[in-house]
PDB file of N, CA, C and O in Angstrom, chain B, residues numbered from 101:
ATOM      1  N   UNK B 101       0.849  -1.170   0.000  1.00  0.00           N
ATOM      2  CA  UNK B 101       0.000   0.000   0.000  1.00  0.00           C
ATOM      3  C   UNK B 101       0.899   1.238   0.000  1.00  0.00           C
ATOM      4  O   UNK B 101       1.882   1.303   0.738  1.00  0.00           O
ATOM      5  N   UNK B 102       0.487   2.389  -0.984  1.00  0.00           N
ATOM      6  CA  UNK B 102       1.535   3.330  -1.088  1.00  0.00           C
ATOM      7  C   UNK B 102       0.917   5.093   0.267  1.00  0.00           C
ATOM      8  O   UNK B 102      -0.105   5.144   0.951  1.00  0.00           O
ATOM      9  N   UNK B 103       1.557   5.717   0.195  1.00  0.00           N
ATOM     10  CA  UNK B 103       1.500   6.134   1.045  1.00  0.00           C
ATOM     11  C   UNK B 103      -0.059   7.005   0.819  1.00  0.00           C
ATOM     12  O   UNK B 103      -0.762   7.080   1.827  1.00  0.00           O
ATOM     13  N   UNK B 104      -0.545   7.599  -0.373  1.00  0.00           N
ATOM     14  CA  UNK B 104      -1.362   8.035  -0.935  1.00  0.00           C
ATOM     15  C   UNK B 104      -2.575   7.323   0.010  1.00  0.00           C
ATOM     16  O   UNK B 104      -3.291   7.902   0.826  1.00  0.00           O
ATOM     17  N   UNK B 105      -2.585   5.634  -0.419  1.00  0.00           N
ATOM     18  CA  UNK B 105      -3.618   5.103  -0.520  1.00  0.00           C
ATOM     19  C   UNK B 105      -3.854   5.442   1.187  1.00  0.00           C
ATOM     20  O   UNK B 105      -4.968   5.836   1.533  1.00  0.00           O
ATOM     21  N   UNK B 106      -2.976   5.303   2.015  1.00  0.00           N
ATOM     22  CA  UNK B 106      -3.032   5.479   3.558  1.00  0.00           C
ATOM     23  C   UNK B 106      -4.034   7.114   3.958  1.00  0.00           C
ATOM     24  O   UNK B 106      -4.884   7.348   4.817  1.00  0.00           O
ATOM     25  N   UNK B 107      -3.371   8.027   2.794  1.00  0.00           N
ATOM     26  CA  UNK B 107      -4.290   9.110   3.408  1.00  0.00           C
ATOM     27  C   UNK B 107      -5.787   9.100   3.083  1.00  0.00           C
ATOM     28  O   UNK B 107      -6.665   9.309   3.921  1.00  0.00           O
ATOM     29  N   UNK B 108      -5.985   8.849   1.843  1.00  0.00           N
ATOM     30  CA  UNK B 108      -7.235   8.313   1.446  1.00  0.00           C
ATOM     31  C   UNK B 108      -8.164   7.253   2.380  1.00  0.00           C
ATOM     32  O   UNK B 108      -9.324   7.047   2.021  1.00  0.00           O
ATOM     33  N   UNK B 109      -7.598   6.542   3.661  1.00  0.00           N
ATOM     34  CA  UNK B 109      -8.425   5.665   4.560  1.00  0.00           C
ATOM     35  C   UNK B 109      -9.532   6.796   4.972  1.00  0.00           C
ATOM     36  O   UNK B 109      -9.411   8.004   5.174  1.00  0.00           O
ATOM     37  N   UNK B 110     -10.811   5.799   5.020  1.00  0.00           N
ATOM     38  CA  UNK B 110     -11.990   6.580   5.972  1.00  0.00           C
ATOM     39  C   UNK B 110     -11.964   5.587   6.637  1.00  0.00           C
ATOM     40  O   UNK B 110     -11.729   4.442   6.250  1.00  0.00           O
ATOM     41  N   UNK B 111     -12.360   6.186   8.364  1.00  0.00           N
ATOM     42  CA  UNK B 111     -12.472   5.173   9.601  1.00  0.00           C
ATOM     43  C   UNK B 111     -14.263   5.348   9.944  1.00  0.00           C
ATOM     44  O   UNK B 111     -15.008   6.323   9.842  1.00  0.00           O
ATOM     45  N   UNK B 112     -14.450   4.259  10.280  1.00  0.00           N
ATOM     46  CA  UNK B 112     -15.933   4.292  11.006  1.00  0.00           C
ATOM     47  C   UNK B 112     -15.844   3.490  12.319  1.00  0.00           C
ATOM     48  O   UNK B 112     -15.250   2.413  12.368  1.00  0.00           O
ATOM     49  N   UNK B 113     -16.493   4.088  13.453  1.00  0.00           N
ATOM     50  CA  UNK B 113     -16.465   3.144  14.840  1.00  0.00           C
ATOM     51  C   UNK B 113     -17.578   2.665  14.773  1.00  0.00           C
ATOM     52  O   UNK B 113     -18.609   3.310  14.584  1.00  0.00           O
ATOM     53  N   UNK B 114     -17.449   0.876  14.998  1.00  0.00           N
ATOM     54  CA  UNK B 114     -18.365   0.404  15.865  1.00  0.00           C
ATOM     55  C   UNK B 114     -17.981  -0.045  16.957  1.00  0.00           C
ATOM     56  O   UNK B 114     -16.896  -0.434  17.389  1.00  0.00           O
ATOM     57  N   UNK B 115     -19.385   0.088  17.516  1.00  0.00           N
ATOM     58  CA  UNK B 115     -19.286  -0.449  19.137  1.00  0.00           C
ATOM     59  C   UNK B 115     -20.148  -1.380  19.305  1.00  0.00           C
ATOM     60  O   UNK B 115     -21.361  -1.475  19.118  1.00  0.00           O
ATOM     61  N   UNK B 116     -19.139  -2.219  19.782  1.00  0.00           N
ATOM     62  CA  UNK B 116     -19.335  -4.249  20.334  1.00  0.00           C
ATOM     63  C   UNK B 116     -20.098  -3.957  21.626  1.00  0.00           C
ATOM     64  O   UNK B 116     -19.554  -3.175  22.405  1.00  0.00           O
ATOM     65  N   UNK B 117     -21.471  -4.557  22.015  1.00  0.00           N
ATOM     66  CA  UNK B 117     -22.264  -4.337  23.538  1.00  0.00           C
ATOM     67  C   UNK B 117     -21.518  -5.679  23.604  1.00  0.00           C
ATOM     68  O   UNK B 117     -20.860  -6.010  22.618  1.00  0.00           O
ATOM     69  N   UNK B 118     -21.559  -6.426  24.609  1.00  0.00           N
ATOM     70  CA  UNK B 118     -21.307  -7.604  25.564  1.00  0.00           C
ATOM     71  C   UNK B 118     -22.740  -8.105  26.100  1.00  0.00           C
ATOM     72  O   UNK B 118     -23.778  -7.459  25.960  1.00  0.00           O
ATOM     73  N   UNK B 119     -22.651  -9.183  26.648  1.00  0.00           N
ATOM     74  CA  UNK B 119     -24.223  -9.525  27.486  1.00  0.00           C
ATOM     75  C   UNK B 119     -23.986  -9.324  28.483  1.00  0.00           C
ATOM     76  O   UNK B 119     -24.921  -9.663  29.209  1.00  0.00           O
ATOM     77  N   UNK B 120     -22.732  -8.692  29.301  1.00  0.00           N
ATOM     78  CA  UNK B 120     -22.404  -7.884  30.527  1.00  0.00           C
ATOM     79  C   UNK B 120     -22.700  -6.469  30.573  1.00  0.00           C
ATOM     80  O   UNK B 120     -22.853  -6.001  31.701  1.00  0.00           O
ATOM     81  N   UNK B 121     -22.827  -5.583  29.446  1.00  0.00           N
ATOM     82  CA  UNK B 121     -22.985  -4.667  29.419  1.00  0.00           C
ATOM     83  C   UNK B 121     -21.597  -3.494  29.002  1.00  0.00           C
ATOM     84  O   UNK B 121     -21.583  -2.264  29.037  1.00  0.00           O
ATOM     85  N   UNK B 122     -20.386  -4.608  28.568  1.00  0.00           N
ATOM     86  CA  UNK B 122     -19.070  -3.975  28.780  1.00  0.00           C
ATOM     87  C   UNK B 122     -19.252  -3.626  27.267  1.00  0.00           C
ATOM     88  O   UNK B 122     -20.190  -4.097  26.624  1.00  0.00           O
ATOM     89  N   UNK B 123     -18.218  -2.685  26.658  1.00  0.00           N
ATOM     90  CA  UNK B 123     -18.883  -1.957  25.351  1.00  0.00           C
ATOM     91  C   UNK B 123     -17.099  -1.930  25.321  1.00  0.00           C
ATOM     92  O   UNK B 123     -16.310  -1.690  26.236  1.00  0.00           O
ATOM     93  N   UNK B 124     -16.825  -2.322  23.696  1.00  0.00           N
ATOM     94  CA  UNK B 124     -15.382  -2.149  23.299  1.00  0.00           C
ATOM     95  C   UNK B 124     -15.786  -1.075  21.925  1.00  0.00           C
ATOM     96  O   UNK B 124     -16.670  -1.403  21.134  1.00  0.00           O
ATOM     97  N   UNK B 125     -15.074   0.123  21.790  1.00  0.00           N
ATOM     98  CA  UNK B 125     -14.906   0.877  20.594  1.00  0.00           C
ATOM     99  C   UNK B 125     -14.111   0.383  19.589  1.00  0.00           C
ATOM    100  O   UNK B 125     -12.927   0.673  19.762  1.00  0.00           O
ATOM    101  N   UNK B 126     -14.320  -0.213  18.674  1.00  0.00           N
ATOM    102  CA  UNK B 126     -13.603  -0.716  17.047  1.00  0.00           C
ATOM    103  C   UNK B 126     -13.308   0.127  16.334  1.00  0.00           C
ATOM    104  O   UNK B 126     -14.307   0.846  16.348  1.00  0.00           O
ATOM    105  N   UNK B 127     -12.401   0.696  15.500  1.00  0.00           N
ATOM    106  CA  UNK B 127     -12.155   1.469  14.350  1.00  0.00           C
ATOM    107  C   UNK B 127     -12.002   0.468  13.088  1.00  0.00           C
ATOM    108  O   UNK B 127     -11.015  -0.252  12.937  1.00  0.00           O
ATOM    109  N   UNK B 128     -12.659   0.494  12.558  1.00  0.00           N
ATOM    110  CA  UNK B 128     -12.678   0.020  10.965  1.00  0.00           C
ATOM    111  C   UNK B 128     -12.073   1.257   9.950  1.00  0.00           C
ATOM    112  O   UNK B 128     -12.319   2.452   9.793  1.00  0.00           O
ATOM    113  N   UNK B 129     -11.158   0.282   9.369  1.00  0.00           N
ATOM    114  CA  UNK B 129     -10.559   1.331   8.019  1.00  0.00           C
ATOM    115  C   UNK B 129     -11.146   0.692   6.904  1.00  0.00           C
ATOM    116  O   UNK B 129     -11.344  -0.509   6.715  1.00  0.00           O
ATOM    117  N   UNK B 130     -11.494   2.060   5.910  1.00  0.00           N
ATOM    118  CA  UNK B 130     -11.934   1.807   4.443  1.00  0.00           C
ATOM    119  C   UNK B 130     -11.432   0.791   3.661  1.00  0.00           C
ATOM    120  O   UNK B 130     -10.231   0.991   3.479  1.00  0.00           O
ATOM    121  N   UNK B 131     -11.896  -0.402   3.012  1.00  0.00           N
ATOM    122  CA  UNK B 131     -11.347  -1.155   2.676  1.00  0.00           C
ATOM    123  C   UNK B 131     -11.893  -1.323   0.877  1.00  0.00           C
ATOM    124  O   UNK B 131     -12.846  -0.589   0.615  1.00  0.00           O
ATOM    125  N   UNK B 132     -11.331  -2.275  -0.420  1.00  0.00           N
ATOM    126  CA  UNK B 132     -11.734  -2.437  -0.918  1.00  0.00           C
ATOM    127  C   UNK B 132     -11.715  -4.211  -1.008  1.00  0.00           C
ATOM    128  O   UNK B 132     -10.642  -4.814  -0.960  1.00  0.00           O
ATOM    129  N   UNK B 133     -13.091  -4.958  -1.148  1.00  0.00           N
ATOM    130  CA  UNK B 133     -12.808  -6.381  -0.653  1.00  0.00           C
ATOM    131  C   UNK B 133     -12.042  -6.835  -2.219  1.00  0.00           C
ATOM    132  O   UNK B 133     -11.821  -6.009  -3.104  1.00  0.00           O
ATOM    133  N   UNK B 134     -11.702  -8.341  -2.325  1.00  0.00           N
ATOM    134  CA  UNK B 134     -11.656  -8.936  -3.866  1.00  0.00           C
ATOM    135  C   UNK B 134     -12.340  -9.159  -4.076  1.00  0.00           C
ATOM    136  O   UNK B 134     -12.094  -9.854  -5.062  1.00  0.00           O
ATOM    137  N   UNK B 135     -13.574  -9.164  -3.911  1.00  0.00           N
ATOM    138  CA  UNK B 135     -15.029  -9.365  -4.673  1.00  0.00           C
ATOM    139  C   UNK B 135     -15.291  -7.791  -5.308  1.00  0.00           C
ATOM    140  O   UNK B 135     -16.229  -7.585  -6.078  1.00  0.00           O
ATOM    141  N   UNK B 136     -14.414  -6.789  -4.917  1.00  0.00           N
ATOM    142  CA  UNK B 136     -14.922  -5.625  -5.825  1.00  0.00           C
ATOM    143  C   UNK B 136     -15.485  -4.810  -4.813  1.00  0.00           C
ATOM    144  O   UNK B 136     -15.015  -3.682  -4.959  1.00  0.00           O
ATOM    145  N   UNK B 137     -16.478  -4.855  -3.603  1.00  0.00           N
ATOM    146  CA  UNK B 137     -17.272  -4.397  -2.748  1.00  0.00           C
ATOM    147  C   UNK B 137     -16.743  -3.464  -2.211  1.00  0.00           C
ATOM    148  O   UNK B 137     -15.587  -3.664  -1.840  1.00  0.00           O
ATOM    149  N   UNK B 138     -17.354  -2.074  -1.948  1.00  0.00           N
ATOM    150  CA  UNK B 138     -16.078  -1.223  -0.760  1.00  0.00           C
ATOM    151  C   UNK B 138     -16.878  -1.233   0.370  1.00  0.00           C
ATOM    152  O   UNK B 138     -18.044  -1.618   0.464  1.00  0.00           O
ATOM    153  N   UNK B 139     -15.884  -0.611   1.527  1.00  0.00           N
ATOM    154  CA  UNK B 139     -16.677  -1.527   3.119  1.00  0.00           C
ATOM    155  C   UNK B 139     -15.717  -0.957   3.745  1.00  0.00           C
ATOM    156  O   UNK B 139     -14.914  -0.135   3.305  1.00  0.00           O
ATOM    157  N   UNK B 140     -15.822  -1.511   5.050  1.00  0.00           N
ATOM    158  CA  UNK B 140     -15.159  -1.247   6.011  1.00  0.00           C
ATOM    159  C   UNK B 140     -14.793  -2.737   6.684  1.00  0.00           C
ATOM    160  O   UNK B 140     -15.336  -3.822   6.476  1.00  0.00           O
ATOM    161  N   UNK B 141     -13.778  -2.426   7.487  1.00  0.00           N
ATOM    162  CA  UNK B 141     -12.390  -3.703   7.877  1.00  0.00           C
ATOM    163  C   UNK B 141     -11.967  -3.471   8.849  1.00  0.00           C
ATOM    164  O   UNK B 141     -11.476  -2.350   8.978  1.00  0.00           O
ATOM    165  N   UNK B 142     -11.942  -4.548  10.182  1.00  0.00           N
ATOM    166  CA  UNK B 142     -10.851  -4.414  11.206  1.00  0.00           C
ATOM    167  C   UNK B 142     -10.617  -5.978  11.214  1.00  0.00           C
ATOM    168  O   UNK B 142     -11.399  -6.866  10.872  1.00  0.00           O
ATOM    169  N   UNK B 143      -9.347  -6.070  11.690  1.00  0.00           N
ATOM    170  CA  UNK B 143      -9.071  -7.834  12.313  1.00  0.00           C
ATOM    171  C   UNK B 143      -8.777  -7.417  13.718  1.00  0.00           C
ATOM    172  O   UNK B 143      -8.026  -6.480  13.984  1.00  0.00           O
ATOM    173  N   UNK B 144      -9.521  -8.294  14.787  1.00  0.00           N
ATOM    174  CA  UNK B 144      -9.174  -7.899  16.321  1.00  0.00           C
ATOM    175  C   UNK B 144      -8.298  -9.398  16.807  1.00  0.00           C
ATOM    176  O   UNK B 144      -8.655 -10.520  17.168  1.00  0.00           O
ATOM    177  N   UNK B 145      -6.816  -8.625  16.560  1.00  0.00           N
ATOM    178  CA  UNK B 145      -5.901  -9.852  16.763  1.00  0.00           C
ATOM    179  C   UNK B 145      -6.267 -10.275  18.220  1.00  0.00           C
ATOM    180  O   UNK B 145      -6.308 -11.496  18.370  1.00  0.00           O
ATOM    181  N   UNK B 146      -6.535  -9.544  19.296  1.00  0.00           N
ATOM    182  CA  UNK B 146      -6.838 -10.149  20.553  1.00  0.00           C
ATOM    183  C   UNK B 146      -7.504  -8.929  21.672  1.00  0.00           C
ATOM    184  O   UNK B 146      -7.005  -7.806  21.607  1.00  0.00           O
ATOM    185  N   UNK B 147      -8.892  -9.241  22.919  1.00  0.00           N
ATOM    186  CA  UNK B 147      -9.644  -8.966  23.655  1.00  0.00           C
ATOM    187  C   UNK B 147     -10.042  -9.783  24.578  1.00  0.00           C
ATOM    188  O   UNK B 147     -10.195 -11.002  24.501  1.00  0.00           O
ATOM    189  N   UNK B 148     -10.224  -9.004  25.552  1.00  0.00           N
ATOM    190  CA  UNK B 148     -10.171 -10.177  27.069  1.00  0.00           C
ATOM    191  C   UNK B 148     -11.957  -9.587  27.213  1.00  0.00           C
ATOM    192  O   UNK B 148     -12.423  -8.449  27.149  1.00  0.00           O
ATOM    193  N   UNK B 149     -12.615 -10.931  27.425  1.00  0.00           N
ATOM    194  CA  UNK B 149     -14.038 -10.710  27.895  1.00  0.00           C
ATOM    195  C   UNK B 149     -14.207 -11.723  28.510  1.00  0.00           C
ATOM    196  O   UNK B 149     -14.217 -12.866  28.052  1.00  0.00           O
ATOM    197  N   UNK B 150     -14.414 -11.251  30.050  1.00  0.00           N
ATOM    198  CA  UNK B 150     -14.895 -12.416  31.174  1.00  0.00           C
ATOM    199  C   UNK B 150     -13.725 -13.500  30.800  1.00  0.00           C
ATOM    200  O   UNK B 150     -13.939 -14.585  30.259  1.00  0.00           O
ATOM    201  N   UNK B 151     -12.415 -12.979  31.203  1.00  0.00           N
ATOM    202  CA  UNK B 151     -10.886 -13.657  31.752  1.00  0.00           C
ATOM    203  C   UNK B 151     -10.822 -14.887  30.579  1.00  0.00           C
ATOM    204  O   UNK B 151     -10.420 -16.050  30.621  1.00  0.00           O
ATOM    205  N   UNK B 152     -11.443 -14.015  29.477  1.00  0.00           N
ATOM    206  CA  UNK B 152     -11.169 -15.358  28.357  1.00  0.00           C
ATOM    207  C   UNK B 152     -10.661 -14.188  27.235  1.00  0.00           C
ATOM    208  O   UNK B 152     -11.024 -13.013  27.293  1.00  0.00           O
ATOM    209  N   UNK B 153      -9.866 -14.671  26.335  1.00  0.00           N
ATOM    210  CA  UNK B 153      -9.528 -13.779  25.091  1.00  0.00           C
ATOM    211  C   UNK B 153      -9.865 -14.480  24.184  1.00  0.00           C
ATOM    212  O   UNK B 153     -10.102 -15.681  24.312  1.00  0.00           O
ATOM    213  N   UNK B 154      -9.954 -13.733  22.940  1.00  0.00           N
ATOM    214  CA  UNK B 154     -11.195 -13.557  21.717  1.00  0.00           C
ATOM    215  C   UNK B 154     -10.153 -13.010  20.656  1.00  0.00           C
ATOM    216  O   UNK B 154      -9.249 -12.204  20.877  1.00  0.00           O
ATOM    217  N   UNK B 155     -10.490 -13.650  19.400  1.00  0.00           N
ATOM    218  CA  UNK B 155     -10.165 -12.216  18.347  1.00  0.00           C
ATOM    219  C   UNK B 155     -11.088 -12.753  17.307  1.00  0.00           C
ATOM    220  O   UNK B 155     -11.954 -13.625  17.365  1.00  0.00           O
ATOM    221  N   UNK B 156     -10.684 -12.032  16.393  1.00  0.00           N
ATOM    222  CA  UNK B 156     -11.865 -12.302  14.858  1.00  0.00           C
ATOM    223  C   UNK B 156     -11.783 -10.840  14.075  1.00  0.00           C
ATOM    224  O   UNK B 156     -10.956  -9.962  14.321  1.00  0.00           O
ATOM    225  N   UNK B 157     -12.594 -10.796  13.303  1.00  0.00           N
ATOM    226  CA  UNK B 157     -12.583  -9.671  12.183  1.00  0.00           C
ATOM    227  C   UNK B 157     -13.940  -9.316  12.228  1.00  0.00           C
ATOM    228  O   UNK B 157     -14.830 -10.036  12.679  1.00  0.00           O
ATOM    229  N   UNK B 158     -14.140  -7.759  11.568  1.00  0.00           N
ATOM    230  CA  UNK B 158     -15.176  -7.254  11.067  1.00  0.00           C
ATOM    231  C   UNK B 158     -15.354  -6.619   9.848  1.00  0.00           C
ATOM    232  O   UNK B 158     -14.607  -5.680   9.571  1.00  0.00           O
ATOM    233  N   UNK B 159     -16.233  -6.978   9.058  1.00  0.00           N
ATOM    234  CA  UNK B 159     -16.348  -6.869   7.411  1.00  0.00           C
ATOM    235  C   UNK B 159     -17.571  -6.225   7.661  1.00  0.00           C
ATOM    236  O   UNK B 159     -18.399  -6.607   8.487  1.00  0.00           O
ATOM    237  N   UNK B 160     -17.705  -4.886   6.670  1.00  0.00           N
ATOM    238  CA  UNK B 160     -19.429  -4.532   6.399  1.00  0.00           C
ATOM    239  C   UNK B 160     -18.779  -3.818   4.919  1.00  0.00           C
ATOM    240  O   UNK B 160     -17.697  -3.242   4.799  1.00  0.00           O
ATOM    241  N   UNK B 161     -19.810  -4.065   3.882  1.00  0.00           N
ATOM    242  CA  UNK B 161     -19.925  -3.197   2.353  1.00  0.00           C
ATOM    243  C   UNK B 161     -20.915  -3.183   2.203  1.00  0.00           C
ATOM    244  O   UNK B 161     -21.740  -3.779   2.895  1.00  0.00           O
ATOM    245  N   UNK B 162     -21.171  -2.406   1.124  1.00  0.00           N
ATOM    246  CA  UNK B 162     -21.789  -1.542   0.788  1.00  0.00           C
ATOM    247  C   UNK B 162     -22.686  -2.733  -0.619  1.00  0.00           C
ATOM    248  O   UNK B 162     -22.243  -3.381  -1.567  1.00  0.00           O
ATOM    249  N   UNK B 163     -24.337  -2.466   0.058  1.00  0.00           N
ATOM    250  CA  UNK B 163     -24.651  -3.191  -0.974  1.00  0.00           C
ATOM    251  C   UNK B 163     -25.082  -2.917  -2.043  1.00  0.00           C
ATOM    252  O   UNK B 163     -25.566  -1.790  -1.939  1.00  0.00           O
ATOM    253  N   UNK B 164     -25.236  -3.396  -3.345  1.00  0.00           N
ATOM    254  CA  UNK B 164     -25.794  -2.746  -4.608  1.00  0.00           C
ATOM    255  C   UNK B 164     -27.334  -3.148  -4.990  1.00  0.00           C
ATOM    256  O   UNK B 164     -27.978  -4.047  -4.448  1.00  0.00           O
ATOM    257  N   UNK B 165     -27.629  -2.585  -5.677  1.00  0.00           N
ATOM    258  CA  UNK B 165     -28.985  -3.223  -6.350  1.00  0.00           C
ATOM    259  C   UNK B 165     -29.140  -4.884  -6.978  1.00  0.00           C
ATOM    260  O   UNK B 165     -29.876  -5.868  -6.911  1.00  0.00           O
ATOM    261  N   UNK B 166     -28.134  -4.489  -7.489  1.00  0.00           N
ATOM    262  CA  UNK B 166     -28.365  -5.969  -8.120  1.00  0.00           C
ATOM    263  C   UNK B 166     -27.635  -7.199  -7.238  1.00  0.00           C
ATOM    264  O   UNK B 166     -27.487  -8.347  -7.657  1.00  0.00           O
ATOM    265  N   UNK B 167     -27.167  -6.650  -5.782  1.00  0.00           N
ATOM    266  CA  UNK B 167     -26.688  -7.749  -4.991  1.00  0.00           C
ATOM    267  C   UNK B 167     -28.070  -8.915  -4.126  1.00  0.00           C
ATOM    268  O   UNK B 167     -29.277  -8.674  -4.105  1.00  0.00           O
ATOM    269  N   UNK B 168     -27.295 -10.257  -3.448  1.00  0.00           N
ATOM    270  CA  UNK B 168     -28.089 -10.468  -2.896  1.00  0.00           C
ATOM    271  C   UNK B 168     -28.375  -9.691  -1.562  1.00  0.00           C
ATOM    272  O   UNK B 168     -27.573  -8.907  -1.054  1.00  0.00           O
ATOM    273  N   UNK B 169     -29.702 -10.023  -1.018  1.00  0.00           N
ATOM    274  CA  UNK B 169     -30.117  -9.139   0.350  1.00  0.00           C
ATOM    275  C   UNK B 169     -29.995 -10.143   1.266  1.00  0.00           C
ATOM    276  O   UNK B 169     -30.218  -9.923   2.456  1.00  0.00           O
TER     277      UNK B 169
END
């Protein structure tokens, strides 16, 4: 990725509730997927919830008309 493409990132926060009520803030950067789709992207290499750790990713794009729903 060249340095260009870095200023060009848009960030969007989501926020993860818990069934405790504990709330983690995410930053997702602008992404473009290989399916073509643009969206937003985080990978959460690691999070401690209730003395256990977690990670995983978050994907959301943008849907089109002619996609499925």
């Amino acid at each position: 990725m060249n340095n260009e493409d870095n200023i060009n990132k848009k960030i969007v926060m989501v926020n993860l509730s818990m069934p405790d009520g504990k709330q983690y803030d995410i930053p997702l950067v602008s992404k473009t997927f290989s399916t073509g789709r643009e969206g937003f992207y985080a990978q959460i290499p690691s999070m401690v919830y209730n003395n256990e750790v977690y990670g995983g990713q978050i994907q959301v794009w943008k849907k089109g008309a002619n996609q499925n729903k």
